[in-house]
Each structure stands twice: as C-alpha cells, then as structure tokens.
Steps between C-alpha positions, in 0.01 A plus 500: 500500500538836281550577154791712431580725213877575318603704292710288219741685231519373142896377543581145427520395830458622860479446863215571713482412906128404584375440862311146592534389084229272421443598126456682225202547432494754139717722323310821339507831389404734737480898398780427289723352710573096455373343921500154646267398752611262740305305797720520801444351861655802753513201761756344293845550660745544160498740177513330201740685231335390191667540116271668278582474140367749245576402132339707196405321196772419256798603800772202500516423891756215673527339781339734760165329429343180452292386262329333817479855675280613266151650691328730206512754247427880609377730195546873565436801298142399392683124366821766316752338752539136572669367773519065630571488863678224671529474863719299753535469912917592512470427854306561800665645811363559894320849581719525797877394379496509101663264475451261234255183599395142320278533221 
C-alpha cells in the first residue's frame, strides 16, 4: 500500500483518476493549496475516477453531489475560506484496457 497526494481545485465538481483506490484518507491545506490524501494498493489492476465535490459555504449546488457523498469540511486561508467536500467512485476501469469495470 501507498499514500498518494492530489492536487484538488476549488470548482464544484471534478474528476480525478487514482491508481489501486482504496480511500480517502483526509482533505487539507497544504502551503496553500487545498490536497487529498488517498491510500492506494499499486497491485490493484484498475484506476478509480473518483468525483470530488467542492462546495463553499452559502453556494447553492444541485445534483452533482450527494448529501450521502459528503467526506469533510476543508478550511483554508487561516479558517477565511470554507469549503464541504463530497466524494464519489464514478467508476473504476482496468490499468491495462480503460475500460470501464463493475463497481
């Protein structure tokens, strides 16, 4: 197992292709930039595209997130900028075809 770091952008929702996906394991601030670690199995034969939602405080959002997707809140600037995250598997597809696979 390894834990993996990404970069994530403060957009409503986005798309981000991890090897091996086990988890997440914490979304931070890190020198100013908003990271999510992630433990990840390299053995594992598929990349997991998971959904990572980003919502600010007080933003209307619809249906690109779930109330059940919700994983944490990330403050930023020192507690100045508040964002909820919300994550979701979109699908998981082989190393070697990427194609898409079962859930």
């Amino acid at each position: 197992m390894i834990i993996l770091k990404y970069e994530i952008k403060a957009v409503t929702m986005q798309a981000v292709d991890i090897p091996g996906y086990m988890r997440t394991l914490k979304v931070a601030e890190q020198h100013g930039k908003a990271v999510m670690w992630c433990l990840c199995d390299p053995e594992r034969d598929y990349i997991t595209r998971l959904g990572v939602g980003v919502v600010p405080t007080g933003v209307s959002f619809g249906g690109e997130v779930s109330e059940d997707d919700y994983f944490g809140t990330l403050l930023m600037d020192g507690g100045n900028l508040v964002f909820h995250i919300f994550l979701h598997v979109i699908k998981n597809m082989s190393k070697d075809s990427m194609e898409v696979t079962n859930n």
